[in-house]
N, C-alpha and C positions, 0 to 999 in steps of 0.2 A: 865094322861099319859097312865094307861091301859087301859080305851078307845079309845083314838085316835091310839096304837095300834095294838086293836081290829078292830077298823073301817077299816084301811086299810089293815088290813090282809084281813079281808072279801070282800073288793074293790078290791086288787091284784089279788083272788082266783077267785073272779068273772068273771075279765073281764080274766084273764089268760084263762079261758073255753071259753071266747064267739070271743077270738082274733084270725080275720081271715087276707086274704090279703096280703100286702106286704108294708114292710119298708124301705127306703136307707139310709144310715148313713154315712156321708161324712167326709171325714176326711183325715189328711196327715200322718198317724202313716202305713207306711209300712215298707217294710223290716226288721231292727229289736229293730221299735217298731212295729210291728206286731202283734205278739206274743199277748201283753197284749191287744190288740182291741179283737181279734181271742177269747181270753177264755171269754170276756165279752158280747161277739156276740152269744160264746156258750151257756150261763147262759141264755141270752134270748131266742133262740131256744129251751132250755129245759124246760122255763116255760111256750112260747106261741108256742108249736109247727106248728099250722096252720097258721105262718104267716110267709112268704118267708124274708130274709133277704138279701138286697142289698150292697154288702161291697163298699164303693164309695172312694175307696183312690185314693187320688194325691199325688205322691212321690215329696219328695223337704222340704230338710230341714228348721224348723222354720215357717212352710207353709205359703211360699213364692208365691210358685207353686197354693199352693190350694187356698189359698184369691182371685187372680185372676180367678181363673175358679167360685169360690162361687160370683165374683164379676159382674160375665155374669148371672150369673144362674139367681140372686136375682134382677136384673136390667130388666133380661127381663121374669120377672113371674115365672118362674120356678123355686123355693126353691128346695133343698133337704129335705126332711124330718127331718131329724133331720142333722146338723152340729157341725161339731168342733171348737172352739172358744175360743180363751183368754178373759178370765170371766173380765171385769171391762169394758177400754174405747176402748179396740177395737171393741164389739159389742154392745155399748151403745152410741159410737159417730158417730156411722157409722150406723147399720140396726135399733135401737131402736129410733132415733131420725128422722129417712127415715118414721117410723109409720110402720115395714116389721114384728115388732115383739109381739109375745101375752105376757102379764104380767103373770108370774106364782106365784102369792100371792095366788091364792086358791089350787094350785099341795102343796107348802108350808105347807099352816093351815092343809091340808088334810096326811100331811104325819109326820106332827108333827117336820117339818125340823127348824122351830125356836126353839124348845131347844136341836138340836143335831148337829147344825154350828155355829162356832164364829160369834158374832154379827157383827166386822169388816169387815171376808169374805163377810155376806148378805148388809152391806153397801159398796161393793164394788163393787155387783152385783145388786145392787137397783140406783134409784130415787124417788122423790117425788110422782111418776107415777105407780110404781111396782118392782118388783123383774124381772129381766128379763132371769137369765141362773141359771141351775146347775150344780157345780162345779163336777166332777169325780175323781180329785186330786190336792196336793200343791206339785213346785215346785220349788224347789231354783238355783237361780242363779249363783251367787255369790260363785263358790266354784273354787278351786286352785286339778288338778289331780295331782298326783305323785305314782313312786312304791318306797316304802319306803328303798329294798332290793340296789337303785341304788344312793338314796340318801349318805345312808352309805358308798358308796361305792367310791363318789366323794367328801363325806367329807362337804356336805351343812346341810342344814334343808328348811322346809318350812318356806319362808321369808314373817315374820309379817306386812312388810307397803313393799311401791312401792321401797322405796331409797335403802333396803335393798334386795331387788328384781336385782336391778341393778347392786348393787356393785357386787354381785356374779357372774351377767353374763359374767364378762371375764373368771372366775375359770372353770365356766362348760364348756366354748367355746376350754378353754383349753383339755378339756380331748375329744373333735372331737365330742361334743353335741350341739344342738338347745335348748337353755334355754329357751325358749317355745314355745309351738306346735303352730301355727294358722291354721286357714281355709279358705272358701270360704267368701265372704263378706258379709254375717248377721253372721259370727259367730266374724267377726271385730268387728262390731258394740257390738255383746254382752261382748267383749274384754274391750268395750270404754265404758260400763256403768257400768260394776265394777271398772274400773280405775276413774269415775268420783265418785264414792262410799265413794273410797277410798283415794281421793282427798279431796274432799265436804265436807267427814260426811253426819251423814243421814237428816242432816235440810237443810243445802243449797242444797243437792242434790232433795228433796222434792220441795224446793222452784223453782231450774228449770223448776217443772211442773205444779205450781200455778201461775208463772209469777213473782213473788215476786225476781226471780234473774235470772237477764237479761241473756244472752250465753255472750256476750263482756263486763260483768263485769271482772275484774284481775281475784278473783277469779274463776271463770268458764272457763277464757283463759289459766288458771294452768293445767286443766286437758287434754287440747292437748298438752299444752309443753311435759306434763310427759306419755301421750299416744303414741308423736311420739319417744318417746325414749325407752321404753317398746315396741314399736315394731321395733327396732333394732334389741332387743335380739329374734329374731323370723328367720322361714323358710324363706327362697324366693321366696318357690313354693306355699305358702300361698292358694290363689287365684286359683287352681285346686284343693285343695283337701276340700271331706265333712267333715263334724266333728267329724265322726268316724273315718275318717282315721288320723287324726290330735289325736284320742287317741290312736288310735296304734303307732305311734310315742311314746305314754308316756309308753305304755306297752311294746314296742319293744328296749327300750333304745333308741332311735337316739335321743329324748328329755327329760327335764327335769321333765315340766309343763304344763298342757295345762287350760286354765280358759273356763268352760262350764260348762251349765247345771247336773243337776241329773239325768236324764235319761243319762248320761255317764256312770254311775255306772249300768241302768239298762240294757247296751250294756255292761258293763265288767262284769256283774255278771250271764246276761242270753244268751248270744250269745259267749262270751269267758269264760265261766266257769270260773272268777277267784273270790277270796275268798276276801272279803271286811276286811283291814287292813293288810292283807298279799298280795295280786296280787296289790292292789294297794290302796294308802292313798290317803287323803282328809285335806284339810284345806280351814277357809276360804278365801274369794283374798285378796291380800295383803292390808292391813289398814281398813277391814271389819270387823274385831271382831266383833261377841256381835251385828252385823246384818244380817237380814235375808232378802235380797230381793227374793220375790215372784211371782209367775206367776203360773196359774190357770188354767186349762183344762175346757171349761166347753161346755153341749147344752144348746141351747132354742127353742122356737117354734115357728116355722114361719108360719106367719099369709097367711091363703088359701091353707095349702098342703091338700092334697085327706085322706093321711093316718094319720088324726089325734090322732086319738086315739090309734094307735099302738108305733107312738111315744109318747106320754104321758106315753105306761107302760114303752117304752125304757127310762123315765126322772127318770121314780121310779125307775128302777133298777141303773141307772147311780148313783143317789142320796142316794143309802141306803148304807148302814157300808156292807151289804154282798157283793154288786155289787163293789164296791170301794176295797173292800180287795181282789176281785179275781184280780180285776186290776192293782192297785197299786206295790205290789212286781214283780211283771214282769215289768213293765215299771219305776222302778227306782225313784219311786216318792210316795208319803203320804198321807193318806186318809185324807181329811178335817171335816168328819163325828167325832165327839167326841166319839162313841161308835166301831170305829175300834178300830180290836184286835191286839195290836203289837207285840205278839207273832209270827205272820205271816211275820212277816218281819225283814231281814236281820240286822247286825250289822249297818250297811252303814244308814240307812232309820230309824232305832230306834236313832240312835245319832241327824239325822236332825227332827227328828219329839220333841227331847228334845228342842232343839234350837228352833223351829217353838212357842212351848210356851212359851217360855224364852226368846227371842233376841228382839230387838225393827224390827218392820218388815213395810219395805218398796218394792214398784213396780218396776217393771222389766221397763222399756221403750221399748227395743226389741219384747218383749212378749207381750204385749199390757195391758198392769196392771196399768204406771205410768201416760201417756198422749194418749191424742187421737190420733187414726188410720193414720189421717189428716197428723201428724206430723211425725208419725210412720214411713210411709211410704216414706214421703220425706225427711225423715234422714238419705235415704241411699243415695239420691244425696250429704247432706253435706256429707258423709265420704269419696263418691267418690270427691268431691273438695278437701278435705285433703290429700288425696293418693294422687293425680295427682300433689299438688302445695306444698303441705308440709307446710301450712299457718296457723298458729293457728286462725289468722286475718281473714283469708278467711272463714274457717271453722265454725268462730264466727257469723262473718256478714251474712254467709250465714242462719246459725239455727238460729237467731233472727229474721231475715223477715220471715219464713218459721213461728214461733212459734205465730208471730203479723199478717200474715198472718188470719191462723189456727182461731187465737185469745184465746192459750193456755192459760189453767186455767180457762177463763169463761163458 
């Protein structure tokens, strides 16, 4: 172990002196995930200062906005340098099986990253073929907002499963609140994969993305019964607002709950200054206990850019315990590196990093962790068949052709 590193401290130091040039780093983390790209952009400049740094963001939440423009770029030659990327099947079913991507099994051995990442994570970022990204950080899913000051204050709690979710929504409706916040439409869809969660359990919900459980099984038609009724208890201006705005509803009182990611905590702890457990709680979504769905930040390296080797040092710093902790606490999420110090990080981010080794942990579908891209992407026509018809039916038949389509799972 103190060799390997030895070796790359003196690889690091090396080419740190000889890194000239210019890097683009693409990605969808603006406004306020900003912040945590900005200090990790700065760690690079400090250590390679001769290389110009390209900040290539596409605004749009869930990078909706930015797949499409990476989707031009990589189709017609032009890679970015390094990009942003949900580590597992959205860029192993889509650029790694195109042949667009290089294997980083020897960045790996060279950096000693097999015994400083869970073996899971690198099987989630592998095939038979290679390693193909590194991860930056773990996010989870699966979490339920609330300020706990407002809970008291209507006399609820954070409710354990969905049934109990519902029953309360007359009581909050009562006191002239939105029992929970939504957004624009991928943050529905990340609505309808905690609800199918907490529906499923975490083995039929698994099996959705093996194929092993049809979409118009009873079971799996249960999760849109219980999604169009959970979103009853919801806004009606849904569909205009981001996901941020949709938590300031939970900070602002007009709502209860809002179900989103962890980078919501890292918008209410670094952009609203408030205080994790006190400005606002956490639980997980309703019938989730005791799991942890995940979703992965990760680069890789695309095969024929100019500035090879510049991004290569930007993969080491992405990938080491220092680079991931200047990152991580500003952007509301967990280093996946075993040698991060969580000291560094908030109350909010030490609880979920307990959980991350303790809960049984399953994929995001939104975030590209559970199935492939293929399927990913055309899951938002089924959610717009479900809005528009109100059809569990519809909604069914539509995501089974789409999955046999695809040909999910193999």
């Amino acid at each position: 172990m103190l060799r390997k590193w030895l070796l790359a401290s003196f690889f690091t130091l090396f080419t740190a002196a000889a890194a000239q040039g210019q890097i683009e780093i693409f990605s969808w983390w603006a406004g306020d995930e900003g912040p945590a790209l900005e200090a990790l952009i700065a760690q690079y400049q400090a250590d390679h200062p001769g290389v110009e740094v390209v900040n290539a963001t596409v605004t749009g939440g869930s990078g909706v906005n930015a797949r499409a423009v990476l989707k031009t770029r990589m189709l017609g030659g032009d890679p970015p340098d390094a990009f942003q990327v949900h580590a597992g099947q959205e860029l192993i079913g889509t650029w790694v099986v195109a042949d667009r991507m290089e294997d980083l099994t020897f960045l790996y051995e060279e950096q000693g990253w097999f015994d400083q990442y869970p073996q899971g994570l690198i099987d989630l970022m592998s095939t038979e073929d290679g390693i193909w990204s590194v991860p930056v950080n773990i996010h989870r899913s699966n979490v339920m907002w609330y300020v706990p000051a407002n809970l008291t204050e209507w006399g609820i709690e954070a409710p354990a499963t969905w049934d109990a979710f519902l029953s309360m929504c007359p009581t909050i409706r009562a006191a002239g609140v939105t029992p929970l916040a939504l957004g624009e439409n991928w943050t529905q869809q990340h609505l309808w994969e905690s609800v199918a969660l907490g529906v499923l359990g975490a083995d039929d919900y698994e099996a959705l993305w093996t194929g092993e459980l049809a979409f118009t099984d009873p079971k799996a038609m249960e999760v849109w019964d219980v999604f169009g009724q959970v979103l009853e208890c919801t806004n009606d201006d849904a569909a205009g607002l981001s996901w941020q705005q949709a938590t300031d509803m939970v900070v602002g009182g007009t709502a209860a709950f809002n179900i989103m990611g962890d980078w919501a905590a890292g918008y209410m702890v670094t952009t609203l200054g408030l205080e994790p457990g006190e400005g606002f709680g956490w639980a997980a979504s309703p019938g989730t206990d005791g799991v942890f769905m995940m979703l992965s930040d990760a680069f890789g390296l695309p095969q024929g850019i100019s500035n090879r080797e510049n991004t290569l040092d930007w993969l080491r710093l992405v990938g080491s315990a220092e680079g991931q902790d200047i990152f991580n606490p500003l952007k509301g999420s967990i280093a996946p590196h075993l040698e991060s110090d969580l000291d560094l990080y908030n109350a909010y981010l030490q609880d979920t990093a307990s959980d991350w080794t303790s809960n049984r942990v399953v994929g995001s579908l939104v975030h590209g962790a559970a199935a492939k891209e293929a399927f990913m992407s055309d899951f938002a026509t089924v959610m717009e068949i479900y809005l528009a018809t109100g059809s569990a039916m519809n909604a069914a038949n539509a995501a089974q052709a789409i999955a046999t389509q695809v040909s999910l799972g193999q």
